[in-house]
C-alpha positions as CSV (number, residue, x, y, z in Angstrom):
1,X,166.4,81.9,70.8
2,X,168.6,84.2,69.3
3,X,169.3,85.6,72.8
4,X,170.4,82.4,73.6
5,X,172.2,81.1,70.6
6,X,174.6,84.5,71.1
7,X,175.5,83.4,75.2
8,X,176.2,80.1,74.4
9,X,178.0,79.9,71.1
10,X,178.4,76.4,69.7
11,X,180.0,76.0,66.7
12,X,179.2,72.7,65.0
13,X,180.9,71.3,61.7
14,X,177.7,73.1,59.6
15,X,179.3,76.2,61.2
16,X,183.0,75.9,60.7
17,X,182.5,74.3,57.6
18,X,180.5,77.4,56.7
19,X,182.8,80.1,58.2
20,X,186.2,78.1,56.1
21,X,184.2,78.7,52.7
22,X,183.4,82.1,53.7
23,X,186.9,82.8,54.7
24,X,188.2,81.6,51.1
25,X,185.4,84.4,49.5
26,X,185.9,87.0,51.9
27,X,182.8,88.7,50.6
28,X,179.3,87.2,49.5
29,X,176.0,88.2,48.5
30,X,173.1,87.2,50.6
31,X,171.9,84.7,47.9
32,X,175.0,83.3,47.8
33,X,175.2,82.9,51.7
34,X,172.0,80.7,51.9
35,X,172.9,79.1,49.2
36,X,176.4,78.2,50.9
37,X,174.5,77.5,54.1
38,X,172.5,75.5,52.5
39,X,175.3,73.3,51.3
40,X,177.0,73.0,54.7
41,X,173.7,71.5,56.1
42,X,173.7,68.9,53.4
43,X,177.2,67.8,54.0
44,X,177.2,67.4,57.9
45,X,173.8,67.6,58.9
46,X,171.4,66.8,56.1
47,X,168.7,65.6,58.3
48,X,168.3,69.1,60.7
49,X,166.3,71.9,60.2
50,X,168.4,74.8,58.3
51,X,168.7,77.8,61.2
52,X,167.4,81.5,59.9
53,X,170.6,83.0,58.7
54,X,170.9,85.8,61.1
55,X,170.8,83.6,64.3
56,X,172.9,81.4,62.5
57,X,175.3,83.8,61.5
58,X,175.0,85.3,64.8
59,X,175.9,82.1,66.8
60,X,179.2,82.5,64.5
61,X,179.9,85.6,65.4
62,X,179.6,84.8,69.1
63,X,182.6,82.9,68.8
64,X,184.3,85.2,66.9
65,X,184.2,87.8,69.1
66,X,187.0,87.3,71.1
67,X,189.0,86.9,67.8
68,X,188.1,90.4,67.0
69,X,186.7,89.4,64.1
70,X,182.5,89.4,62.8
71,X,180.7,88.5,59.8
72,X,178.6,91.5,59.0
73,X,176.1,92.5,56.6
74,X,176.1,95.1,54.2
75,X,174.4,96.8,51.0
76,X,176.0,97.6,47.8
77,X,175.8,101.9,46.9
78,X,175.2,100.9,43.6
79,X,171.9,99.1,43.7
80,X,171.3,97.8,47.4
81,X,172.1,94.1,46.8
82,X,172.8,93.0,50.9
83,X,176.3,90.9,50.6
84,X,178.1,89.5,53.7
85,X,181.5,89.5,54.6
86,X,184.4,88.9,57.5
87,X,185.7,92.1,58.9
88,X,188.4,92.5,60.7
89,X,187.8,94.8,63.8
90,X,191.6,94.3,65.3
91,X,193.0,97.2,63.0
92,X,190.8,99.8,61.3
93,X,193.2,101.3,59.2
94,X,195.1,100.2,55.7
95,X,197.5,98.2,57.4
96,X,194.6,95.3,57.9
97,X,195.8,95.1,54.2
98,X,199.8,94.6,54.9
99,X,199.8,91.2,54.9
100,X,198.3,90.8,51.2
101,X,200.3,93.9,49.6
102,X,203.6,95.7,50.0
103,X,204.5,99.0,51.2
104,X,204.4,100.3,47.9
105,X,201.2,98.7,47.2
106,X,199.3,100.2,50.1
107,X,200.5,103.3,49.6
108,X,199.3,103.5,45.8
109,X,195.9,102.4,47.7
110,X,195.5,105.4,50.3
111,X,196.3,107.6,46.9
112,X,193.4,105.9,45.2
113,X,191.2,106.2,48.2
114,X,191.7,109.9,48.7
115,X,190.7,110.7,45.6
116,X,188.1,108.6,45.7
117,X,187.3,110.3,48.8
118,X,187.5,114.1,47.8
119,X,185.5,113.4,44.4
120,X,181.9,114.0,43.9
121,X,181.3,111.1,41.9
122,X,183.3,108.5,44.5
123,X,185.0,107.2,41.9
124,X,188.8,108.7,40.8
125,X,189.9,107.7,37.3
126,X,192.8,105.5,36.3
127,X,195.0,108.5,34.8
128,X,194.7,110.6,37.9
129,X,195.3,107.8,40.3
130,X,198.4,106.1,38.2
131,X,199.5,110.0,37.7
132,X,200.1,110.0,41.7
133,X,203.0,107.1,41.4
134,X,205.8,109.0,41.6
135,X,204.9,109.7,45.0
136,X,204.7,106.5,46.7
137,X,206.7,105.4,49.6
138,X,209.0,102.4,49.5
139,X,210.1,100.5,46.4
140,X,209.5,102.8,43.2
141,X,207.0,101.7,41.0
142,X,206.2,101.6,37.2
143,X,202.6,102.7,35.9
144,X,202.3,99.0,34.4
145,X,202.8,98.1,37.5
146,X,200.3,100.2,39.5
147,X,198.0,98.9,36.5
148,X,198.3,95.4,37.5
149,X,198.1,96.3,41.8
150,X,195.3,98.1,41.3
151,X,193.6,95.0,39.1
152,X,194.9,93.2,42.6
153,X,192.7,95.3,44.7
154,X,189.9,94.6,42.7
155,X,190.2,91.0,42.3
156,X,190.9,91.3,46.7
157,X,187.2,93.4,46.7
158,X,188.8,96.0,47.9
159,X,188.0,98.2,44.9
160,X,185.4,98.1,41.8
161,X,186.7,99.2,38.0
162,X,183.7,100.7,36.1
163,X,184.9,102.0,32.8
164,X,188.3,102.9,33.4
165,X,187.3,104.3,37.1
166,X,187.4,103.4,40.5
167,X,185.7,103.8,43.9
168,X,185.2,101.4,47.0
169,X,183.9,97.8,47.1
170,X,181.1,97.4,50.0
171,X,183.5,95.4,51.6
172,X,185.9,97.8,51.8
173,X,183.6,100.4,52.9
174,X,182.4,98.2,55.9
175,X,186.1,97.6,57.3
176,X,186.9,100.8,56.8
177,X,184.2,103.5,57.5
178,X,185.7,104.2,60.9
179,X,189.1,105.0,59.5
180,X,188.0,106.9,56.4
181,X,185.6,109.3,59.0
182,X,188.7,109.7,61.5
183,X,191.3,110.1,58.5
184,X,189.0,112.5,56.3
185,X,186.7,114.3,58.5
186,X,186.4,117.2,56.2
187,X,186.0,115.2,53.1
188,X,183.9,112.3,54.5
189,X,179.9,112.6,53.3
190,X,177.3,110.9,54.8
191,X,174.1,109.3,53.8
192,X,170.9,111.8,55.2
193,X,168.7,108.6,55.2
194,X,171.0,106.3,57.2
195,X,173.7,108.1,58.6
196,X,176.0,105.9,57.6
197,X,179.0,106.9,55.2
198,X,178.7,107.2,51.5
199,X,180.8,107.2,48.6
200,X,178.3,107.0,45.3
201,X,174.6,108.8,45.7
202,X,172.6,111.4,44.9
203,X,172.4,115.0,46.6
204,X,170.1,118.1,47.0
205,X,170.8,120.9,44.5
206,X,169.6,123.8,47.2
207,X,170.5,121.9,50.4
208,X,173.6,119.9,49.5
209,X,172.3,116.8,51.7
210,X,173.4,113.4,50.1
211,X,171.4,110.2,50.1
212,X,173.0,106.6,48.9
213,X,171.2,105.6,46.3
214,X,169.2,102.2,47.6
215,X,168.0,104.8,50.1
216,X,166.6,107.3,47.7
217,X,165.0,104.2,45.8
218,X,163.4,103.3,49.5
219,X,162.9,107.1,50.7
220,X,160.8,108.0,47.2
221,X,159.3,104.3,46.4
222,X,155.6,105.6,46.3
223,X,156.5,109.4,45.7
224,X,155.7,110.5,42.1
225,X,157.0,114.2,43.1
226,X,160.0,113.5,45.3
227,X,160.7,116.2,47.3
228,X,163.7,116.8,49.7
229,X,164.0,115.3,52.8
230,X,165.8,118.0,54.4
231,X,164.9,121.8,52.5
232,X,161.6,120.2,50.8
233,X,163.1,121.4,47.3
234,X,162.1,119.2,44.6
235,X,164.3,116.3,44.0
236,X,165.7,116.5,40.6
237,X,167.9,113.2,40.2
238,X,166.0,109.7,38.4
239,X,164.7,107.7,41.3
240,X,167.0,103.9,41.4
241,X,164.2,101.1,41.6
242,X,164.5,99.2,44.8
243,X,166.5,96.0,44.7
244,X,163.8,93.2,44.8
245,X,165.7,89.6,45.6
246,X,162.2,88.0,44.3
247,X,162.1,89.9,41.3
248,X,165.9,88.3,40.4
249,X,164.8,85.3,41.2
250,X,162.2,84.9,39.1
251,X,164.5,87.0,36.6
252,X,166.5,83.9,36.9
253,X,164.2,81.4,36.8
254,X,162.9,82.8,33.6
255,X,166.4,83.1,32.3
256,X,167.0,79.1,33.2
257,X,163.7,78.3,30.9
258,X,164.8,80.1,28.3
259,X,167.9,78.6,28.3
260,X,166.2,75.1,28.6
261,X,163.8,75.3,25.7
262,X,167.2,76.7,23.0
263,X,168.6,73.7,24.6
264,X,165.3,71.2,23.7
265,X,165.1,72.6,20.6
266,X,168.6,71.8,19.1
């Protein structure tokens, strides 16, 4: 079925309808995805059977192919929530960005990444990147101003603030892992679990190997002595629980019920 959903490619109104909403977001987590789904069926198709998201997703991207252009799934570093979003595979560096942001702008970006990049946290501070203004190509720019484009890349996902510090959004990663491992080969680390590249984890004290941390939580799930994968050291770090979508959900169920009975009882 999926086989055959990906050769032929039909895009009906649940589909297009689905893929304009997803355009306006950009990014999405998983919940929100079947939740959006959901909603396309009930406007243009309420009667049909609702497809499993990856061949419906799938059948999307089948028709976005020749567009250069695919939904594709991802995790977040921080605590493995899966999120979707639309990548654009044309262009693979920065300048995918040039139509939202000046010269200027993008520049002050590459700064923010490369620190980002050569830290061992993944994350570079405010002060250190809004230090680097001075440098920028184009149009000169004030450190106000750099305040407020870098509060534009974050409302754009393409970074996240945490307490006056920044590092990647997943969706940045996912459009650009091919350029930051071309761009940065010395400086780029990777994840020991899943090879893929990483920006916020964990890492062996004796071997140096670095694991994201959703894979740590997965690697050492039943392990109440977590050892290295790689040297067999002991593995020092606190272990991340595993993301568990059923455990939110009941989380917010119970949330909702709580809410309900305040509500009731007023």
């Amino acid at each position: 079925m999926q086989g055959s959903a990906r050769r032929m490619g039909i895009m009906t109104d649940v589909h297009r309808r689905f893929l304009q909403l997803l355009m306006t977001h950009g990014v999405l987590e998983e919940r929100d995805v079947k939740r959006l789904q959901k909603h396309c069926y009930e406007v243009h198709d309420r009667n049909a059977t609702v497809e499993k998201l990856e061949d419906f997703i799938n059948n999307i991207n089948s028709v976005l192919e020749s567009l250069y252009i695919e939904i594709k799934k991802g995790v977040t570093e921080d605590d493995g929530r899966p999120f979707y979003a639309l990548v654009n595979l044309a262009t693979t560096s920065v300048s995918k960005m040039a139509t939202d942001f000046a010269e200027n702008e993008l520049d002050l970006f590459r700064k923010a990444l490369e620190l980002i990049i050569d830290s061992e946290t993944g994350f570079a501070s405010s002060t250190n990147i809004l230090n680097l203004v001075d440098q920028l190509k184009g149009k000169k720019m004030r450190k106000k101003e750099a305040e407020q484009v870098l509060q534009k890349f974050v409302q754009n996902k393409w970074l996240i603030e945490k307490e006056g510090e920044f590092t990647l959004h997943g969706r940045a990663i996912l459009e650009m892992e091919q350029y930051i491992r071309e761009t940065y080969p010395d400086a780029t680390k990777m994840c020991n679990i899943c090879h893929r590249l990483l920006i916020q984890g964990q890492s062996c004290e004796t071997c140096g190997i670095r694991m994201h941390l959703p894979c740590v939580a997965k690697y050492f799930q039943s392990n109440p002595e977590p050892h290295c994968p790689h040297c067999n050291d002991y593995w020092p770090h606190e272990i991340p629980e595993v993301f568990d979508p059923e455990k939110e959900r009941e989380a917010g169920i119970s949330k909702l019920n709580k809410k309900s009975l305040r509500y009731r009882q007023h």
